[in-house]
C-alpha positions as CSV (number, residue, x, y, z in Angstrom):
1,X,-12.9,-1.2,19.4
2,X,-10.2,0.9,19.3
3,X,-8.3,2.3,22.8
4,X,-6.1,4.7,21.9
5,X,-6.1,6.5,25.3
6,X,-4.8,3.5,26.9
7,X,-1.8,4.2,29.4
8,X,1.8,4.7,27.9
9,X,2.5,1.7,30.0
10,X,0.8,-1.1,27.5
11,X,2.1,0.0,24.8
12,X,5.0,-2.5,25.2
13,X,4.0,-4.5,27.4
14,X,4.1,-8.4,26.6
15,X,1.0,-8.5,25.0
16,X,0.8,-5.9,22.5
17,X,4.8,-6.4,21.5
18,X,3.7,-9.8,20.6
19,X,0.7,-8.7,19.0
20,X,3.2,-6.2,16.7
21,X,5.3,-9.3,16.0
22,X,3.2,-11.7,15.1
23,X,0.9,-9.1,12.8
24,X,4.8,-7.9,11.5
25,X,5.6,-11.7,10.4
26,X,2.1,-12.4,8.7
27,X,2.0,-8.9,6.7
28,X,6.4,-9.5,5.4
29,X,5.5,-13.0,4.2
30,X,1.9,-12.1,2.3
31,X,3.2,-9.1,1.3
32,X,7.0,-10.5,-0.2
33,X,4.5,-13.0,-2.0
34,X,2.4,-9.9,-3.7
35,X,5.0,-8.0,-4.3
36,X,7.4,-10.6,-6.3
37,X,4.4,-12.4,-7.9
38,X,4.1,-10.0,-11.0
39,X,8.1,-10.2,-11.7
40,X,8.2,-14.0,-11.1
41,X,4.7,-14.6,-13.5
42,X,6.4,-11.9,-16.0
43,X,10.0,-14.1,-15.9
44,X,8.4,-17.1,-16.3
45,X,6.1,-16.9,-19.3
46,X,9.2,-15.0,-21.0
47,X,11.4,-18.3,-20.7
48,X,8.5,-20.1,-21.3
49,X,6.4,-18.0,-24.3
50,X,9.3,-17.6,-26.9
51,X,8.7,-14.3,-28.7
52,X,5.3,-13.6,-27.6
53,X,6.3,-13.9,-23.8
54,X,6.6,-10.6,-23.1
55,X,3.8,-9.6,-24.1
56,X,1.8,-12.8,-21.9
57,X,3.7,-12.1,-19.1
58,X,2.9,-8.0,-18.9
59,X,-1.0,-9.4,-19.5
60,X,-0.6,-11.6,-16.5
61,X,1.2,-9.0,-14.2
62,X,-1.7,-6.3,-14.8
63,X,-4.2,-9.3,-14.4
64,X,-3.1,-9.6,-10.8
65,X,-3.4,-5.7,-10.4
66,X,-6.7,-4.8,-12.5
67,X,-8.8,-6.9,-9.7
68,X,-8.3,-3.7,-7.0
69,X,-11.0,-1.6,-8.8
70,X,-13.2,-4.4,-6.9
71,X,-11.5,-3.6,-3.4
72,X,-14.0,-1.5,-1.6
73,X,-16.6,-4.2,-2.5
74,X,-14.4,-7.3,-0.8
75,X,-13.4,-5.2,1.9
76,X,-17.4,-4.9,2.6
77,X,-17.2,-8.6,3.2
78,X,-14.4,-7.7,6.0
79,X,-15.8,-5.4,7.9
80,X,-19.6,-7.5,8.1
81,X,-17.6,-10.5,9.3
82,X,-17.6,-11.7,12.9
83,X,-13.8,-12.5,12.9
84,X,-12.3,-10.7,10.5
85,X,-9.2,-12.9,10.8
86,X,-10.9,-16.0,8.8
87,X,-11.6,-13.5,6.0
88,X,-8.1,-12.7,5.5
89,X,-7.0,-16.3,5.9
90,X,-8.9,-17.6,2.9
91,X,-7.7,-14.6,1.1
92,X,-4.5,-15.5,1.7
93,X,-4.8,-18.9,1.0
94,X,-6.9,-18.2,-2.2
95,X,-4.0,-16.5,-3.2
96,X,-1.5,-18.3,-2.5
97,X,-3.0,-21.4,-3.9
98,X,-4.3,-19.7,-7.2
99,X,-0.4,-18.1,-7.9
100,X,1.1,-21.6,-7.4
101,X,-1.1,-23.4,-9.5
102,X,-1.3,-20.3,-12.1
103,X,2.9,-21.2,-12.5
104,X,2.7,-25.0,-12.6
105,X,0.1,-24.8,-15.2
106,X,1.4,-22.5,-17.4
107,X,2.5,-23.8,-20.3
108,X,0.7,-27.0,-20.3
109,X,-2.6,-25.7,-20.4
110,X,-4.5,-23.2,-22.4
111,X,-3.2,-19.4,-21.5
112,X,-7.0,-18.7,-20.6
113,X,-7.1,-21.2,-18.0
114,X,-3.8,-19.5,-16.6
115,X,-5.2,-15.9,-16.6
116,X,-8.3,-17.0,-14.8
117,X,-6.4,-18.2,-11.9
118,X,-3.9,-15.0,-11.8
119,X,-7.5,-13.0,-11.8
120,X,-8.3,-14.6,-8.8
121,X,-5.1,-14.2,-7.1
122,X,-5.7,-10.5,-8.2
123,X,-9.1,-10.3,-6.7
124,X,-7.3,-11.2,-3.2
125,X,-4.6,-8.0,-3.6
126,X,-6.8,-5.1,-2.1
127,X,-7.3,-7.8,1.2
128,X,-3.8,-8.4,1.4
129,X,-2.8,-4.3,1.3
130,X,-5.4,-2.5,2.8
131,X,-7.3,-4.9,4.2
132,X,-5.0,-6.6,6.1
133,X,-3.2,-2.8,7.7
134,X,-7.2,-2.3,8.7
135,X,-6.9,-5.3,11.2
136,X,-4.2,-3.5,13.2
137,X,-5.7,-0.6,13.6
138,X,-8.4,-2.8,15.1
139,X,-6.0,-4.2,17.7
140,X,-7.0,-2.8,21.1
141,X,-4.2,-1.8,24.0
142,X,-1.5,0.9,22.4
143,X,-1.7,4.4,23.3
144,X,-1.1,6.9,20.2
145,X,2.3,6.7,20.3
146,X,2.5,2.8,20.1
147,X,0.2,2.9,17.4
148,X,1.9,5.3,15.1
149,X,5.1,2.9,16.0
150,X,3.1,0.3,15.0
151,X,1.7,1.6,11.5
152,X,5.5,2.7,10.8
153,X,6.3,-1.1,10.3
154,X,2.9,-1.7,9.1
155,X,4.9,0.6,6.0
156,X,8.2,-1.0,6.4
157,X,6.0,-4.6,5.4
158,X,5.8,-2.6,2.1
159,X,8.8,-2.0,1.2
160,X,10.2,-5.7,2.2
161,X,7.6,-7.2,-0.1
162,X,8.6,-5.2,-2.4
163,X,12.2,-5.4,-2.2
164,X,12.7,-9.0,-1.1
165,X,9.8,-10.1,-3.2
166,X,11.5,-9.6,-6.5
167,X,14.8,-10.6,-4.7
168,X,13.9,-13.9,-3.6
169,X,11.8,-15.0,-6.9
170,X,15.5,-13.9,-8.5
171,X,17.2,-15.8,-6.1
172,X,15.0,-19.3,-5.9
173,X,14.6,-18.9,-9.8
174,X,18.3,-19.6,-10.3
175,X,18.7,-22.1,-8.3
176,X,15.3,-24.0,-9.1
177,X,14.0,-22.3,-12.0
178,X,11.5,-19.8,-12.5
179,X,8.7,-22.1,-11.6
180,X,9.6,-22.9,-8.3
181,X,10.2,-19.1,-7.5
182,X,6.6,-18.4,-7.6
183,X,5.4,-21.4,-6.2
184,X,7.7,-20.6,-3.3
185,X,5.7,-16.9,-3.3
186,X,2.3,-18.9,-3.2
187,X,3.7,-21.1,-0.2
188,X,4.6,-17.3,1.9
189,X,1.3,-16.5,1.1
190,X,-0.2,-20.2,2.9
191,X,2.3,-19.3,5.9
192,X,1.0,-15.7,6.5
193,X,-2.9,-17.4,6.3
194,X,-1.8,-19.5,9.1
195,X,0.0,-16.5,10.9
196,X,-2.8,-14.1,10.3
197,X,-5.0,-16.3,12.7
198,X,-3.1,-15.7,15.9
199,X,-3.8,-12.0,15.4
200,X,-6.2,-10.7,18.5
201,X,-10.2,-11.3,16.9
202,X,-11.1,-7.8,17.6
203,X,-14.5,-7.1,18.5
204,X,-17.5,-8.1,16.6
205,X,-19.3,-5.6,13.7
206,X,-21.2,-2.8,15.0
207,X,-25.2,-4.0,14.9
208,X,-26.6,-0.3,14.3
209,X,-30.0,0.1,13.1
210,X,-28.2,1.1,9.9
211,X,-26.7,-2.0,9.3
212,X,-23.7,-3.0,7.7
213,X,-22.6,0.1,5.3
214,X,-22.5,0.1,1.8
215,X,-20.0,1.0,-0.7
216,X,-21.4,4.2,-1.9
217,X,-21.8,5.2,2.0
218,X,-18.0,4.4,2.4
219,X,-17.1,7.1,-0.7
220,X,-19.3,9.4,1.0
221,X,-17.6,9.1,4.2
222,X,-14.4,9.7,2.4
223,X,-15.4,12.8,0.3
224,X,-17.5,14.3,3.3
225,X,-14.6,13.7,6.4
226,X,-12.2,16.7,5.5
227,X,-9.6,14.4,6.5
228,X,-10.2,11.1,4.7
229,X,-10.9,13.4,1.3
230,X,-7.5,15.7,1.7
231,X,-5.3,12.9,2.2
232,X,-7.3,10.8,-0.5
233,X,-6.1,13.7,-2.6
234,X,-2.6,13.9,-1.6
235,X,-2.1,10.4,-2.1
236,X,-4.0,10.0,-5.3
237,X,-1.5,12.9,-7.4
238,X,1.7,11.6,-5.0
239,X,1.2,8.5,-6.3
240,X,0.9,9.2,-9.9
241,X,4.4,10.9,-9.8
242,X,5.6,7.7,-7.2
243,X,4.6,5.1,-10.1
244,X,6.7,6.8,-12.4
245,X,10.1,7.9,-10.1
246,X,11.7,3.9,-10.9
247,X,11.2,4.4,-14.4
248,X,12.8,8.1,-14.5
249,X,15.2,6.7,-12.5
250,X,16.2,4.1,-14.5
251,X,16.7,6.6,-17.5
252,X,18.2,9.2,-15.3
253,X,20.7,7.0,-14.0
254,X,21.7,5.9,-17.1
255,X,23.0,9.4,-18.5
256,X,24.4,10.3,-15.7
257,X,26.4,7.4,-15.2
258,X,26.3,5.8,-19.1
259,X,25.7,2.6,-17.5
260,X,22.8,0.7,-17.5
261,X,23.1,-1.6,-14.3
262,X,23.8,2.2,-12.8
263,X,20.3,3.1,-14.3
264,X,18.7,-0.3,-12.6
265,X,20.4,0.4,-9.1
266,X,19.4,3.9,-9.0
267,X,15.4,2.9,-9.2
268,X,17.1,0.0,-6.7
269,X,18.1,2.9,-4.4
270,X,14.5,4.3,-4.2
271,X,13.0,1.4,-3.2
272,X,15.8,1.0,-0.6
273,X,15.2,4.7,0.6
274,X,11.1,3.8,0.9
275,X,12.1,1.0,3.0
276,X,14.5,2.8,5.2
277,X,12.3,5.3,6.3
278,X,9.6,3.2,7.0
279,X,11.6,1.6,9.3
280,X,12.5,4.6,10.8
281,X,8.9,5.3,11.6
282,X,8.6,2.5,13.0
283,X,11.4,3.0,15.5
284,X,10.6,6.6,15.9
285,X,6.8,7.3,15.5
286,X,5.6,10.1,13.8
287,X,4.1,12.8,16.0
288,X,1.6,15.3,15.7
289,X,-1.9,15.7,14.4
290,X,-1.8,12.9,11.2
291,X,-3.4,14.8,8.4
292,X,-1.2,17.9,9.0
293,X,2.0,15.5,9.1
294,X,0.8,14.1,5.8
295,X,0.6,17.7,4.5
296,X,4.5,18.8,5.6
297,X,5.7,15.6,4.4
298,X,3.8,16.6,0.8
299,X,5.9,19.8,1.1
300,X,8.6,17.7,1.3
301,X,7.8,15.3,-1.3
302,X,8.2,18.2,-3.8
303,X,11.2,19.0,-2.3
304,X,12.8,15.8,-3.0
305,X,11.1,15.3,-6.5
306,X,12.9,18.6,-7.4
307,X,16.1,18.0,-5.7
308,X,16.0,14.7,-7.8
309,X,15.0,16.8,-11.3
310,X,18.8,19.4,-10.5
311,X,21.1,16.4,-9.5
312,X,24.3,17.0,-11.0
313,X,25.9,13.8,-10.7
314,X,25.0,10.3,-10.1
315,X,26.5,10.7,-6.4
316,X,24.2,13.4,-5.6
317,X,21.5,11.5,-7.6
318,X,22.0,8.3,-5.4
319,X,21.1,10.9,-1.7
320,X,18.3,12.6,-3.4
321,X,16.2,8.9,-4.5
322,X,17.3,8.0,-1.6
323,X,15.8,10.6,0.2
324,X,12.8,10.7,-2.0
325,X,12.1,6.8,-1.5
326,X,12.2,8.0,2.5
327,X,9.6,10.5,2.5
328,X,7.6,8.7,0.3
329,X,7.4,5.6,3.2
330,X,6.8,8.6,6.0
331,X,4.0,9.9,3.8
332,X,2.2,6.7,3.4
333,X,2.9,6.3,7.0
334,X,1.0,9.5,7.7
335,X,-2.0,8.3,5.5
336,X,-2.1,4.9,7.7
337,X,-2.8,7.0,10.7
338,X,-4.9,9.3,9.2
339,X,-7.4,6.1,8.0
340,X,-6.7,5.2,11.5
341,X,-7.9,8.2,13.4
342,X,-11.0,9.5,10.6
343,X,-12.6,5.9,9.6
344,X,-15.1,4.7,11.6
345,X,-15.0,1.5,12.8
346,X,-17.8,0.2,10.9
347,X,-16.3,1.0,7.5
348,X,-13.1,0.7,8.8
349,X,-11.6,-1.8,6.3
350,X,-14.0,-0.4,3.6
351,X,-12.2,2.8,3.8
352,X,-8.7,1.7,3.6
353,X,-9.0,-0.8,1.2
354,X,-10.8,2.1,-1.2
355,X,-7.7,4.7,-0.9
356,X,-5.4,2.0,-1.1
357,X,-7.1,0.5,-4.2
358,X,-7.1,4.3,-5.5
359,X,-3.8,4.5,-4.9
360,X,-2.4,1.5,-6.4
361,X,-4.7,2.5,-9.8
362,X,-2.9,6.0,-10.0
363,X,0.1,4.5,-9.2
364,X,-0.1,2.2,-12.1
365,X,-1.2,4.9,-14.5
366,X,1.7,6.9,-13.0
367,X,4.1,3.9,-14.4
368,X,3.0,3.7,-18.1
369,X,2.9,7.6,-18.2
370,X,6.2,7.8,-17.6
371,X,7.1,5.6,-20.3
372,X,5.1,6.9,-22.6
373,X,6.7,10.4,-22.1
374,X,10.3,9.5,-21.6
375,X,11.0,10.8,-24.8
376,X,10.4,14.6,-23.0
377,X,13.8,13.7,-21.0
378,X,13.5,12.4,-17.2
379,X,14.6,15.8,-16.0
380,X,11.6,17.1,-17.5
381,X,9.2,14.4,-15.8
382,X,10.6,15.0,-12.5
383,X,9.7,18.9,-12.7
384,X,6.5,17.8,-13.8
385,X,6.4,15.5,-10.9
386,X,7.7,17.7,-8.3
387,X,4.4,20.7,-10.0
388,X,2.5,17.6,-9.7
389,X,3.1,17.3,-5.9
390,X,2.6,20.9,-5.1
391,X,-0.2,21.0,-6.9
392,X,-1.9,18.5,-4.3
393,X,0.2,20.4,-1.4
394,X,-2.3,23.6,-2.8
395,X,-5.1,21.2,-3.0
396,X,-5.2,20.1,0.2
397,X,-4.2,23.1,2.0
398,X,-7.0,25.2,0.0
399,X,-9.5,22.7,1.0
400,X,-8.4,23.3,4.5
401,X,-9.3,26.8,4.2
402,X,-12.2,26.6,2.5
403,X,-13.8,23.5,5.4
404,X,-12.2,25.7,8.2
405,X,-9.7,24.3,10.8
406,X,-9.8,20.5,11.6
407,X,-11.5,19.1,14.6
408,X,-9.0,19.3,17.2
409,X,-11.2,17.2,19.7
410,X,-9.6,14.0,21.2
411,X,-9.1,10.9,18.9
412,X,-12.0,8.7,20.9
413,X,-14.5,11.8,20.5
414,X,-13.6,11.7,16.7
415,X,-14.2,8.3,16.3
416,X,-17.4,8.4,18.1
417,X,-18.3,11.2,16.0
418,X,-17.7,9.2,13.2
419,X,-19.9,6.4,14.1
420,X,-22.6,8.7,14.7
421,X,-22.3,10.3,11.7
422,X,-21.6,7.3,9.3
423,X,-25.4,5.7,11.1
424,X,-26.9,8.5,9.3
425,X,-26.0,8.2,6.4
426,X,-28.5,5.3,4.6
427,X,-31.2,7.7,5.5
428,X,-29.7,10.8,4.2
429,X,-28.5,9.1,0.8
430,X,-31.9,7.6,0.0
């Protein structure tokens, strides 16, 4: 499936720029919908709930995020279909369709009936996220450079989702109302189900005598592949102290400049840091050996947490988030490729929908944390963040130690490996 020894000369040729551009149009417009829907839900049951809207409207936002604990199960479903592409369109539309209708209703019809639909929507996140980055590693004809290019604004999709999502539910919603925000969030969602279908098929599910792989055989994979289980790690503890950095931010910013829009545009300036360095990837690919440039850019993860924790001012506060957003967007980068390189095919979308769904969990833990422990001071949090992130830089490099140096054989023998390996496993496991 995958060709990643092609010739340097496909990697832009007509084809698979096309390919990048018409992958790079469905993920911004699924992903802006997903990443403004829990603002635009939250805003609109606050207009609409009088006193109790706040609390409705949090309900409905972690309804549309509590659904990834079922990722790795819906991702099965992926990686067992023929054309993967028709998955992902009903996904899209499912969500799309369910967020619209969850907005026109509320309000006229029992909350109940309202959270039902947002569930759905929810149970469609892990495919729009992981599931939907698993389809371009599956696109044949780059060589590993235009690959790692390609997963660099796979990461900048991200960060416009979750900068222009909010952005353009703010912008429609005062012009139209809160209503039509998110019904213009649900209509994205329609367009990237239609876009998603020009996307190259792929080749068909491996037929193995083991079948299609189960879900317990995917979390084996990832805690037995020395790769796939280090950068699991890495990501899980990275994320916890990521979910928190807009909140500590917010507070930050706020001493340091007695303002509170300054608070607000300093967790702005994060987000705007993550997605300028993901597009930086994407113009200049990362290089080297994936799992040890996810393990410098850890290193300098920590760096940046703790540069963030000493800031002096809100000038020098404004270059560190900035920074700090950055690395963040090269690290998850890094991870892409890593899934890229260590997954095997047949549990391809199995494997990154599970660490993405991981990582969104922590991530979300990683945001209430911090506001529960504000009151320690966000200097203090960022320290813990920044022993936090070394702690998974120790991790990772002890495990390395311990499972002795990675396999330094050619990306197509690894993968082959892989699917070797991962045909064995129904028989080991029972």
């Amino acid at each position: 499936m995958d060709d990643m020894g092609a010739s340097s000369d496909r990697t832009g040729s007509p084809r698979t720029t096309g390919t990048l551009v018409r992958y790079l149009l469905t993920a911004s417009l699924v992903r802006t919908a997903s990443g403004g829907a829990a603002v635009g839900l939250f805003t609109l049951t606050v207009r609409n709930g009088g006193s109790g809207g706040a609390a409705l409207g949090g309900l409905l936002a972690a309804l549309l995020t509590a659904p990834y604990v079922a990722g790795p199960w819906l991702a099965g479903v992926l990686d067992r279909a023929r054309d993967g592409r028709r998955v992902l369109a009903v996904s899209f539309i499912v969500f799309g369709v369910a967020l619209a209708a969850a907005a026109l209703l509320l309000g006229r019809v029992p909350f109940l009936a309202v959270a039902a639909l947002v569930t759905v929507a929810g149970l469609c996140g892990p495919l729009v996220t992981g599931g939907l980055s698993s389809r371009l590693a599956a696109v044949d004809g780059w060589d590993e450079r235009g690959r790692r290019k390609a997963e660099g604004w796979d990461s900048a999709t991200y960060g416009i989702g979750n900068t222009f999502g909010p952005a353009a539910v703010g912008a429609v919603g005062a012009a139209l109302g809160a209503r039509a925000g998110v019904v213009c969030l649900g209509t994205a969602a329609a367009l990237a189900a239609l876009s998603v279908l020009t996307l190259p098929a792929g080749a068909p599910p491996s037929k193995g005598a083991s079948g299609p792989l189960r879900v317990r055989q995917t979390f084996r994979i990832i805690a037995t592949v020395g790769q796939l289980r280090r950068v699991m790690l890495a990501m899980a503890l990275t994320a916890l102290v990521a979910g928190g950095i807009t909140v500590v931010a917010t507070t930050l910013g706020r001493q340091l400049s007695g303002s509170p829009d300054a608070g607000a545009a300093l967790a702005a300036v994060y987000g705007f840091g993550y997605l300028a360095g993901s597009v930086v990837a994407g113009i200049v690919p990362l290089r080297g050996e994936p799992e040890r440039t996810s393990t410098v850019l850890v290193a300098v993860s920590a760096a940046a947490v703790a540069c963030c924790a000493v800031a002096p001012g809100y000038a020098v506060a404004v270059v560190t988030f900035a920074a700090t957003g950055a690395t963040s967007a090269l690290l998850f980068t890094a991870t892409l490729a890593v899934r890229a390189v260590y997954a095997p095919p047949e549990a391809r979308a199995q494997v990154y929908v599970s660490m993405g769904a991981l990582k969104m969990a922590v991530s979300s833990a990683g945001t209430a944390l911090a506001g529960s422990l504000m009151g320690l001071g966000p200097r203090t949090l960022l320290g813990a963040g920044c022993a936090v992130t070394l702690f998974a830089l120790a991790g990772v490099l002890s495990d390395r130690r311990i499972s002795g140096r990675g396999n330094s054989a050619p990306e197509s023998q690894r993968n082959s490996s892989a699917r070797n390996n991962s045909r064995t496993l129904p028989s080991e496991i029972s």
